[in-house]
C-alpha positions in Angstrom: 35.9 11.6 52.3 37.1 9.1 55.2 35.1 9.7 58.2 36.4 9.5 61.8 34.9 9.9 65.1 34.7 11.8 68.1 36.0 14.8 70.3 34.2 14.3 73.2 34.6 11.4 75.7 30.9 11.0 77.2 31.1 6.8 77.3 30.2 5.9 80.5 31.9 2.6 80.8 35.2 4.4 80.6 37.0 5.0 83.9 38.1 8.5 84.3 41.7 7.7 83.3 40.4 6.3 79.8 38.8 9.3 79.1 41.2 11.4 79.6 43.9 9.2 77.3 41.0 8.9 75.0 40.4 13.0 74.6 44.3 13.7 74.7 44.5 11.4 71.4 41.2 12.8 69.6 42.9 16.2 70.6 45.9 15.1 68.8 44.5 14.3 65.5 42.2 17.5 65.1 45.2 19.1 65.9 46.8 16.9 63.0 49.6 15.5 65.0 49.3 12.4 63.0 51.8 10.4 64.6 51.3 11.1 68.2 47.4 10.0 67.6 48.6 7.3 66.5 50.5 6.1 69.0 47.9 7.0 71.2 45.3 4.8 69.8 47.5 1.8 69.7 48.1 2.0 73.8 44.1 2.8 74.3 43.7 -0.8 72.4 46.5 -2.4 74.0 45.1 -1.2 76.7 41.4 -3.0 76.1 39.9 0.1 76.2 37.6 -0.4 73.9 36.2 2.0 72.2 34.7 2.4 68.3 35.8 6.2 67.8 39.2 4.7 68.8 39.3 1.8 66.0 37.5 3.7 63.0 40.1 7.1 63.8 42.8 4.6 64.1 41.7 3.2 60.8 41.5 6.3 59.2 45.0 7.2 59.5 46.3 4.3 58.0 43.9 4.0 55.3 45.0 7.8 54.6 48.6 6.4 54.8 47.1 3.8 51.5 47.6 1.4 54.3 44.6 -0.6 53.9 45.6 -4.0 55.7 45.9 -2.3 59.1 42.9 0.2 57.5 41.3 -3.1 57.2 42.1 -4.5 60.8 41.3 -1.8 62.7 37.8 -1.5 60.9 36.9 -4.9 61.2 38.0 -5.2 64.9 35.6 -2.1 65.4 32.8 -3.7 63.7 33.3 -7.2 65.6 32.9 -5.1 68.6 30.5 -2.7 68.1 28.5 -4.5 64.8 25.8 -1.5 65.4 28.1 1.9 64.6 27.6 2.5 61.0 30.8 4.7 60.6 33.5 1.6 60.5 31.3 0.0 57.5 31.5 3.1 55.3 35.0 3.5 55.3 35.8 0.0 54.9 33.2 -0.1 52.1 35.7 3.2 50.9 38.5 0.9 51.0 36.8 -1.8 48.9 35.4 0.7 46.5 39.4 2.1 45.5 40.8 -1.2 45.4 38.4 -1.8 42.5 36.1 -5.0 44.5 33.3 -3.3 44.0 30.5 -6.0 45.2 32.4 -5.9 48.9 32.4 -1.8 48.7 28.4 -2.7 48.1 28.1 -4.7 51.1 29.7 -2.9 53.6 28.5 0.4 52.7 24.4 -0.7 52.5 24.9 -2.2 55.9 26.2 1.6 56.7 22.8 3.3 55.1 21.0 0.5 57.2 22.5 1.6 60.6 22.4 5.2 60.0 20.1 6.2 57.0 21.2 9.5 56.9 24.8 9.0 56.9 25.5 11.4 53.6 28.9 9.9 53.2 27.9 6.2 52.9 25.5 7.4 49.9 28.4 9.1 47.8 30.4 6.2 48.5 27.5 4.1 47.3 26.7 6.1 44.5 30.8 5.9 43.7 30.7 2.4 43.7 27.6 2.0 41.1 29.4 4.9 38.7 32.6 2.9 38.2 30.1 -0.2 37.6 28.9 1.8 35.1 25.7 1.3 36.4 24.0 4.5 36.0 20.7 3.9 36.6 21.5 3.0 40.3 24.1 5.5 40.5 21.0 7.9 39.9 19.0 6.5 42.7 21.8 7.0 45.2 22.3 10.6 44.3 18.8 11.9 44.4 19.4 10.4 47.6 22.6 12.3 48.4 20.5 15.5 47.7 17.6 14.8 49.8 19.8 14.6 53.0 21.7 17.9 51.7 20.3 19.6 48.9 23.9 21.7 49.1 26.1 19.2 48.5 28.7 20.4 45.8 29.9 16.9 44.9 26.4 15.4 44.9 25.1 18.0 42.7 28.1 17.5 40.6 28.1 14.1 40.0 24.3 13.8 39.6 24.8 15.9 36.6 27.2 14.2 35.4 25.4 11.1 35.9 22.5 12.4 34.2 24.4 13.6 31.2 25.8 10.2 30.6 21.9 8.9 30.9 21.1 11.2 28.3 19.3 13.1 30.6 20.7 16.3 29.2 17.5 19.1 30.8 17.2 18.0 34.2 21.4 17.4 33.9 21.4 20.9 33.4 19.5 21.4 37.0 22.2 20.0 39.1 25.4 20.9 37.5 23.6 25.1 37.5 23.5 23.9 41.2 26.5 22.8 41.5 27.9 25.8 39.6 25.1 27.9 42.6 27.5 25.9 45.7 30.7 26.6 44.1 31.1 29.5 41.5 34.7 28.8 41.0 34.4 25.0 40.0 35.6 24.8 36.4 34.8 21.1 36.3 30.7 22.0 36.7 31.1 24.5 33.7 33.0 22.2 31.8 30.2 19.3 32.0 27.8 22.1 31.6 29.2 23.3 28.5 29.2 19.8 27.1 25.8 19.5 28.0 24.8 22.8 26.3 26.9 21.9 22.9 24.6 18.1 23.0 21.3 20.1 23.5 22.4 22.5 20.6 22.2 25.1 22.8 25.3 26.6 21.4 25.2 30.9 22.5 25.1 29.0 26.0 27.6 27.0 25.7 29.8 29.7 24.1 28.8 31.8 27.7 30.0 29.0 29.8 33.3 28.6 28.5 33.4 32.2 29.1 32.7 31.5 32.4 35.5 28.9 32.4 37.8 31.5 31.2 37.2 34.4 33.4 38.2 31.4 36.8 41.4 30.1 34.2 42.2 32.9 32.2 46.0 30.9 32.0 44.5 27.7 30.6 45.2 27.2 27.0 42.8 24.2 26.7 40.5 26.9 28.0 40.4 28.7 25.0 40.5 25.7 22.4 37.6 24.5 23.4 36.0 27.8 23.1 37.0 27.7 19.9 36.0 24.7 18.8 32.7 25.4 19.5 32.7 28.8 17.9 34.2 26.8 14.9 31.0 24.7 15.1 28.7 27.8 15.2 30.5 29.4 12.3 31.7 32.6 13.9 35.4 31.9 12.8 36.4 35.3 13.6 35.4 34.6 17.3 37.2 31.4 17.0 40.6 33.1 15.9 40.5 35.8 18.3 40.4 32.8 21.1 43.1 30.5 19.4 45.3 33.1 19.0 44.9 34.0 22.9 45.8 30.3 23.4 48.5 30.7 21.1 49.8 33.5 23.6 49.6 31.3 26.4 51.5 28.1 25.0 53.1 29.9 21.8 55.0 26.3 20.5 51.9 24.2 20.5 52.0 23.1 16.9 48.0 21.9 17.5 46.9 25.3 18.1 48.7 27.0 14.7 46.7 24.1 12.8 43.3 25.1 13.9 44.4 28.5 13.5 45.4 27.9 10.1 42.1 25.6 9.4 40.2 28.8 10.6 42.3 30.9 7.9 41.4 28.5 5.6 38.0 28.9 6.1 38.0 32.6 5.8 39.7 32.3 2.2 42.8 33.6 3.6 44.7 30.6 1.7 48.7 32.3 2.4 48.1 33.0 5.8 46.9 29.4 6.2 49.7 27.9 4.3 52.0 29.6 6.5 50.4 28.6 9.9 50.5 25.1 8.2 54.0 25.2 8.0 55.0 27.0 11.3 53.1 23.8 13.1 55.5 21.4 10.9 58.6 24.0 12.3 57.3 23.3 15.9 56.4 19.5 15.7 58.0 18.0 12.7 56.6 14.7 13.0 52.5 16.1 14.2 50.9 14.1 11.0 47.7 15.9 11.1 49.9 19.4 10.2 51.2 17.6 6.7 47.4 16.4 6.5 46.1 19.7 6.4 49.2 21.4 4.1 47.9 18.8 1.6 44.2 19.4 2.1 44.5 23.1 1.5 46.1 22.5 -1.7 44.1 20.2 -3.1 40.8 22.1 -1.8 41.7 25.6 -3.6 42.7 23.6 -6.7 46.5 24.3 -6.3 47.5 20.9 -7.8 51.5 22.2 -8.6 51.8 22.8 -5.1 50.2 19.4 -3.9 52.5 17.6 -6.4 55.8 19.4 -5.2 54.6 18.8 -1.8 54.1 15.1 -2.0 57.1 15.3 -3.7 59.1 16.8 -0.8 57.8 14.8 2.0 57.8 11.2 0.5 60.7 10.2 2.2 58.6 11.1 5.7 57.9 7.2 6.6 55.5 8.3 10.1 52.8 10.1 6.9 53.3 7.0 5.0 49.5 6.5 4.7 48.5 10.3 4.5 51.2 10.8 1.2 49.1 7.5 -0.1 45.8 8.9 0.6 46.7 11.8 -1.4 48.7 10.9 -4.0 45.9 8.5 -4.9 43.7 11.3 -4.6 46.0 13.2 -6.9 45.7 10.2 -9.2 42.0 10.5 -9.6 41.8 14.3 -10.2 44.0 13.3 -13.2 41.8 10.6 -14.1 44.4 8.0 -13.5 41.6 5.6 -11.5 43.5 1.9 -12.1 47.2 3.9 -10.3 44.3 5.6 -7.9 43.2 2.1 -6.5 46.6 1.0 -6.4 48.2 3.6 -4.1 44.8 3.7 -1.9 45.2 -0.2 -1.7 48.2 -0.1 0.0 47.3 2.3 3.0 47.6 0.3 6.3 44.4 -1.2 7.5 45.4 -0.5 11.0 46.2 3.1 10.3 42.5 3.6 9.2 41.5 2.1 12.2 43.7 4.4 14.6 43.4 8.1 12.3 41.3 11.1 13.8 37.4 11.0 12.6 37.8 14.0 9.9 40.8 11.8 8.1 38.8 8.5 8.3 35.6 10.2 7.1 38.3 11.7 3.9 39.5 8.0 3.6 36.3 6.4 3.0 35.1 9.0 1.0 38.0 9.3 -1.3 38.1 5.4 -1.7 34.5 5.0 -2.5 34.7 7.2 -5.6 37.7 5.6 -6.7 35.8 2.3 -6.2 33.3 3.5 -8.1 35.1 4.7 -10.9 36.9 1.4 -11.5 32.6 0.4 -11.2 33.0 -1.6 -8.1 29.5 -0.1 -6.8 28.7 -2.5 -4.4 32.7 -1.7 -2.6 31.8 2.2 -3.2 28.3 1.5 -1.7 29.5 0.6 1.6 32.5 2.7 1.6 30.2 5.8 1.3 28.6 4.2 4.4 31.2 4.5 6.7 31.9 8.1 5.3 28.8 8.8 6.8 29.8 7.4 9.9 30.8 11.0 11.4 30.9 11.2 15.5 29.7 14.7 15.5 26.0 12.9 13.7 25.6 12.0 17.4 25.1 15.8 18.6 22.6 16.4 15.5 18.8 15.6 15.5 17.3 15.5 12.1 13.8 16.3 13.8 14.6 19.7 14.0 15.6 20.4 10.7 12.3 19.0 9.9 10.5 21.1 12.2 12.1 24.1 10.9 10.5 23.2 7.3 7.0 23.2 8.4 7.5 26.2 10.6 8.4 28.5 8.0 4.9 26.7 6.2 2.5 27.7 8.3 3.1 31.4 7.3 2.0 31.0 3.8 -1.7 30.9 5.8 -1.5 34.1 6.7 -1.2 37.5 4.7 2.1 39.5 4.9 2.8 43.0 5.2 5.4 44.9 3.1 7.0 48.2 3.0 8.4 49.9 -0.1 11.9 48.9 -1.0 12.5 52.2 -2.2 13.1 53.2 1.6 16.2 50.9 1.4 19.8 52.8 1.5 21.3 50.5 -1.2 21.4 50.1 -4.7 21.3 46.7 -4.4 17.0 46.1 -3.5 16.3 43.0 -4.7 19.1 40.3 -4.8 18.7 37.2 -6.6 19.0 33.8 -4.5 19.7 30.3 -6.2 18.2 28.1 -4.3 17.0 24.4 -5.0 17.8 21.0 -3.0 22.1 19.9 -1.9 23.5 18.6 -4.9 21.4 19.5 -7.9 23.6 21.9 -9.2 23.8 25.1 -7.9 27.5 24.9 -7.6 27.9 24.9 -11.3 25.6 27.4 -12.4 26.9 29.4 -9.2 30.4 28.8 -11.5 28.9 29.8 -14.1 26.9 33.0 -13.4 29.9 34.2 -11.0 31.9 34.3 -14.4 29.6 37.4 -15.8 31.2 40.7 -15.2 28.3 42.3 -13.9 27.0 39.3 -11.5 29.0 37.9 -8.1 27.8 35.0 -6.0 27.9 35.0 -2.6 28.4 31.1 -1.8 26.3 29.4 1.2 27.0 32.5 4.0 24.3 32.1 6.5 23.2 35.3 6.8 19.7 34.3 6.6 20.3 32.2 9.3 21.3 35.6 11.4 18.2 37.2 10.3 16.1 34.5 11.9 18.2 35.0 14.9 17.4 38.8 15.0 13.6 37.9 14.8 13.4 35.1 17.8 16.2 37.0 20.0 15.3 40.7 19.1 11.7 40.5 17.9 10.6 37.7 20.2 8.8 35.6 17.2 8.6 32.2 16.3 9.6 31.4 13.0 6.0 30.4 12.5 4.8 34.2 13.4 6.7 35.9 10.6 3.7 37.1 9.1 3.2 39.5 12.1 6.6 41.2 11.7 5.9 44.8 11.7 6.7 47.3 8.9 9.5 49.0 11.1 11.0 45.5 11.9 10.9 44.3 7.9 12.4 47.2 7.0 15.5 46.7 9.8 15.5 42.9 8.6 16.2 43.9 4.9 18.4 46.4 5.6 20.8 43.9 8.1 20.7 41.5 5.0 21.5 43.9 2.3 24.4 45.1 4.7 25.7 41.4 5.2 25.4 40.3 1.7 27.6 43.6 0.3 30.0 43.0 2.9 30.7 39.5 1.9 30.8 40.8 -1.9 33.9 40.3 -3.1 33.3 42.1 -6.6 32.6 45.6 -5.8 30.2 47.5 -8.1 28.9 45.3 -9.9 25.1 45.5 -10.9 23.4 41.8 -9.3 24.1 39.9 -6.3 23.3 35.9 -6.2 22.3 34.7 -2.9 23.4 31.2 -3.4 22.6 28.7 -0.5 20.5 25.7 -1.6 18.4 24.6 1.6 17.1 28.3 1.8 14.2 26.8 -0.3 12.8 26.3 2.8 13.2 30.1 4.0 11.2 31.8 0.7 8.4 32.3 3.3 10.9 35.4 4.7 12.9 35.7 1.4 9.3 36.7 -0.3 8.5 38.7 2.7 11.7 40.9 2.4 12.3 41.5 -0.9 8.6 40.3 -3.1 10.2 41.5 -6.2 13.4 39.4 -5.6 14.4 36.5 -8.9 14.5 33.4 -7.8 16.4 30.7 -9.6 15.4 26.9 -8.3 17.7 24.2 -9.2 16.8 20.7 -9.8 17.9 17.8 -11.2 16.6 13.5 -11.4 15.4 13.1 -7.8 17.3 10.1 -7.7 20.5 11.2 -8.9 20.1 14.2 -6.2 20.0 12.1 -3.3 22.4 9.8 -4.2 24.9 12.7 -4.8 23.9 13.7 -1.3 24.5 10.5 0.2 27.8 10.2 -1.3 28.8 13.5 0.0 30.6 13.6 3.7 29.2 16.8 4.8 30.0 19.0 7.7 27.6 17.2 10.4 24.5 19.7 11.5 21.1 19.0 12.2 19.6 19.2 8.3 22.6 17.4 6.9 21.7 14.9 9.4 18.6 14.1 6.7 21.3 13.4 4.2 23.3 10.1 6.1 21.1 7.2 4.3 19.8 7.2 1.1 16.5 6.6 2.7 16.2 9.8 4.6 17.4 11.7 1.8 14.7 11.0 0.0 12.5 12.0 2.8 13.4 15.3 3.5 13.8 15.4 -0.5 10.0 14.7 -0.8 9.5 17.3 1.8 11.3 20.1 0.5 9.7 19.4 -3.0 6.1 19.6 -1.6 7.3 22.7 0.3 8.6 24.0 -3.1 5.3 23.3 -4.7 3.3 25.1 -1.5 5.5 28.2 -1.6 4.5 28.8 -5.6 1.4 28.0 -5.2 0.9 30.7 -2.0 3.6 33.0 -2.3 3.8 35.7 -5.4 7.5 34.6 -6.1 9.2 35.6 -9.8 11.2 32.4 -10.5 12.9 30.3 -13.1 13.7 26.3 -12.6 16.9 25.5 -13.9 17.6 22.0 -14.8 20.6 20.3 -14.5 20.4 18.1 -17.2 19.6 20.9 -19.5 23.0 22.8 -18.5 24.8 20.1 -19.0 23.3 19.1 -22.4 22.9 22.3 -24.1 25.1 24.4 -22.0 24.9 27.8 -24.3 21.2 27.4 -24.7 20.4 27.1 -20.9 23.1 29.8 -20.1 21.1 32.0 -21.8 17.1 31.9 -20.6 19.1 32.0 -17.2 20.4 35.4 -18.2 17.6 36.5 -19.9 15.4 36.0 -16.6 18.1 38.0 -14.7 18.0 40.8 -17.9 21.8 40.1 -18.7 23.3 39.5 -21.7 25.9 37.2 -22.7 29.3 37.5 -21.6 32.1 35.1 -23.3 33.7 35.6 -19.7 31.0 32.3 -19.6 32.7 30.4 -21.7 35.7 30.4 -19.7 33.8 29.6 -16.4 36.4 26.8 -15.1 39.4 29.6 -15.3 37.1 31.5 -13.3 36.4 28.4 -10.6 40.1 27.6 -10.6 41.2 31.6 -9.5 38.4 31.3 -6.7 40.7 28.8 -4.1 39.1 27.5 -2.2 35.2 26.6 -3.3 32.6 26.1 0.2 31.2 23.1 -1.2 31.6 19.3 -2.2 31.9 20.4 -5.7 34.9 22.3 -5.2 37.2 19.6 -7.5 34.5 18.7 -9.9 33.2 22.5 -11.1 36.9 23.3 -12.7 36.4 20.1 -14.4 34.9 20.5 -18.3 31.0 19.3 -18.8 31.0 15.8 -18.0 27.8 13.2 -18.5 28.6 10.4 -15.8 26.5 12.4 -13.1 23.3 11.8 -15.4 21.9 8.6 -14.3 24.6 7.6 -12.1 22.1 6.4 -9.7 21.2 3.3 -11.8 24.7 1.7 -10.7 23.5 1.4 -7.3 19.4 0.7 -8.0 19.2 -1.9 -5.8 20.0 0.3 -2.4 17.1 2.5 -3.0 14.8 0.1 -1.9 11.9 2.2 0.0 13.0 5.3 -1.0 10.6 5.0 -4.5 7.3 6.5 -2.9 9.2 9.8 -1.9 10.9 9.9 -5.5 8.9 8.5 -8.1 6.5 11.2 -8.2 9.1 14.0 -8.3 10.8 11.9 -11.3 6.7 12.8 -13.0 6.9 16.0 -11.7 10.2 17.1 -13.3 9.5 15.4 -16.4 12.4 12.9 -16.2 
């Protein structure tokens, strides 16, 4: 804001006759008779009736006007003849500050806050001045300032918040944007920051709320809704996340962006045609939106519909602007068909300043796509770094591996305490005791998930978090930590196992059939609950070589969250490896748990033989649906993990020992390993 001065004449060394000419202008421009002011101002200094209101209002016009040399004049002029009013300095320091010379703008307006250390205005200027610096830290200072002389200051509120957020200050930026928000309820830009702050602090049923918020001042605002969805995308209520793209769909219905994440949310949700379509209605509205054909192709190549990949890069080859993305793919293509030498070929000639330029998710795909072709044609120290920067997701930034690990030994300290159960016969399903297949990322729960799924009698239900509801229901509805577990009520156990038993049919998609797999392999961590809700459950516990597990892991680009945050380095995969192993070893030591460990190695090397003591824990017998397990992957689509191209391939050795290509990276990681590799018996 540009200050002026004045409605009142009370200077004494005015004649009468100035005073009057003096109130008739300041009359003028409250009135907002701009040009009359003006003119008015001009004759009182022609005049030599000097007078700061005068100069500083006169300046003001002009500098309103973008006139800043006369702005300039008439400020300096004021301050040359009256060097103690503190009001010319600030708006000249104003001046300085929007034509970018920001060490002037500091001069001018410190000499205001000198004269007149209360002046509010001079301080947001200030604080202005220090934020396009990028000086933060200062920009702080100033603000707390701000607030001191008016705690009720929207903009000082507002930008402290701000401010603060960028500091990484996210809590107490929380304080002053809620104040903000407290000053003006209808400022969209303080729930927007808010939001953001929310989504870095995790606090994601919060930042869902606020976008609400957003929604109910903007209910016309398509970008309103995207961003809600994005964020219900990241919490993994997709059905929340259609109902809000579709209502920006409705708003702006030929924005080809909103039908893609629309369709990647179909995708998602297994509903392969519907996303196919939406796919293709993007293309319709935007033929040359690149990220549209990138997501066409990744559908098909993620549900294992190869024909239709190959007809499509077929079809669009000719499209020069998805040069690079019709590379990336066909050499993809090439690899899934074991062609690795035409693989490298087509992936070498993908523009280096493409990569550079391409959305994170189709850089992360690049790198990861190119590092297992690099290491196929055994180039391991290439692949090595190329799984690097697959690893090199923005969303990691959001994600804080502490907490995963602070969920691990939560759920341990309940094993101290005795548990309470209820009889299972007082469940209203047939289905009392589901199995869960559990173990560490990458050890092979995909395949024998694969495998089992292929039984007649047996469906899997692949990595749905619906423990991750029930530990909702416990802090939100219950009001325990997950720590306190052990003091869950008979009443409450009982509404737990039902809620599960309700979730896990619903997401059955084989009806009738006599077992249920509970397949999700970090819930090793949640047996402490598992045993507490069903003690009679089978458990089947995946492993395979430590080392080969975390190098799997690190070559994997996962979906960025705070436990896959442990899996970026092959150093701290090994750590939270070691942890969920001694965890492991806790849990069957404390907890009463009926299990079987399934090795990897033993699956691969005597398939039939393993297949079987695996059924024979679960009292099946054999089906030959087993044998035909990779029929069985490749009518699933779409398959919720990495392993999604490799489990409708036939048994293959080169996962055993793979690790020993790239020995010399696992420097440090040999005390969290080497005792597991003993444990195991590798």
């Amino acid at each position: 804001m540009i200050k002026g001065f004045g409605n009142q004449v009370n200077n004494s060394k005015n004649n009468n006759t100035a005073d009057k000419l003096i109130l008739r202008a300041f009359n003028f421009h409250n009135e907002g008779n701009i040009e009359e002011a003006k003119k008015l101002y001009n004759l009182i200094i022609k005049k030599k009736l000097w007078d700061p209101r005068v100069l500083t209002n006169l300046g003001v016009i002009y500098q309103q006007n973008r006139d800043y040399k006369n702005a300039e004049m008439a400020y300096k002029e004021s301050i040359s003849r009256f060097p103690n009013f503190s009001l010319p300095y600030s708006n000249l320091g104003k001046i300085y500050l929007e034509k970018g010379s920001y060490h002037l703008a500091k001069i001018y307006l410190k000499k205001s806050i000198e004269l007149n250390p209360k002046f509010l205005t001079a301080y947001k200027n200030l604080a202005n001045t220090y934020i396009n610096e990028e000086k933060l830290l200062d920009a702080e200072i100033i603000l707390y300032k701000c607030i001191e002389i008016n705690p009720k200051d929207f903009n000082s509120n507002l930008n402290l918040g701000c401010v603060l957020q960028n500091l990484g200050k996210l809590n107490e930026s929380t304080i002053f944007l809620k104040n903000a928000i407290k000053i003006n309820p209808k400022s969209t830009i303080s729930y927007k920051n808010l939001a953001i702050v929310f989504e870095k602090l995790n606090k994601l049923s919060e930042a869902i709320q606020t976008y609400k918020n957003i929604i109910s001042i903007e209910p016309n605002i398509s970008t309103n809704y995207i961003n809600l969805t994005k964020i219900l995308i990241s919490k993994g209520d997709l059905v929340g996340a259609q109902k809000y793209i579709k209502e920006a769909i409705k708003i702006e219905p030929f924005s080809a962006s909103s039908y893609t994440i629309l369709g990647s949310i179909q995708m998602d949700l297994d509903k392969f045609d519907e996303a196919e379509k939406l796919f293709y209605k993007s293309i319709e509205l935007d033929e040359k939106y690149s990220f549209a054909y990138f997501s066409i192709l990744g559908l098909y190549e993620k549900a294992n519909q190869i024909q239709k990949l190959e007809s499509s890069l077929r079809d669009y080859e000719n499209k020069e602007f998805i040069k690079n993305e019709l590379l990336l793919y066909n050499s993809r293509l090439k690899f899934r068909l074991k062609n690795y030498q035409s693989a490298k070929k087509l992936i070498d000639e993908i523009d280096e300043k493409w990569i550079e330029k391409i959305e994170p998710i189709i850089k992360i795909q690049y790198w990861s796509f190119r590092a297992f072709i690099e290491e196929k044609m055994k180039n391991f120290d290439i692949a090595y770094d190329c799984f690097l920067k697959s690893q090199a997701n923005p969303k990691y930034k959001d994600c804080d591996p502490k907490v995963f690990q602070n969920y691990i030994h939560l759920y341990r300290e309940n094993i101290d305490f005795k548990n309470n159960h209820i009889k299972e016969n007082e469940l209203s399903t047939k289905y009392k005791n589901p199995v869960f297949l559990i173990g560490f990322p990458r050890s092979g729960t995909t395949l024998l998930d694969t495998v089992l799924r292929s039984h007649k009698d047996v469906d899997v239900i692949e990595e749905m978090p619906i423990i991750n509801s029930l530990e909702k229901i416990i802090k939100e509805k219950f009001h325990y930590s997950l720590n306190e577990i052990y003091k869950l009520t008979n009443k409450e156990i009982n509404f737990l196992r039902q809620h599960y038993l309700d979730k896990l049919v619903r997401y059955s998609a084989k009806k009738n059939v006599d077992l249920l797999i509970d397949k999700f392999p970090f819930q090793t961590v949640c047996l402490p609950l598992i045993n507490l809700l069903f003690p009679s459950a089978k458990i089947i516990f995946t492993h395979r070589h430590p080392y080969d597990t975390v190098l799997s892991c690190f070559q994997q680009a996962f979906e960025p969250n705070n436990a896959m945050s442990n899996l970026t380095s092959l150093k701290s995969s090994a750590k939270i490896y070691d942890l969920t192993m001694n965890m492991w070893i806790d849990y069957k030591k404390n907890l009463d748990i009926d299990y079987f460990e399934s090795k990897y190695e033993s699956l691969i090397d005597s398939f039939d033989e393993h297949v079987l003591k695996v059924l024979e824990f679960l009292n099946l017998q054999w089906d030959e649906n087993i044998k035909g397990y990779r029929q069985t992957a490749l009518k699933r689509g779409k398959i919720n993990t990495p392993s999604s191209a490799q489990v409708v391939q036939p048994i293959y050795q080169t996962s055993i020992k793979k690790w020993q290509n790239y020995k010399k990276y696992f420097v440090g990681c040999n005390e969290n390993l080497d005792k597991w590799v003993s444990y195991f018996n590798y």
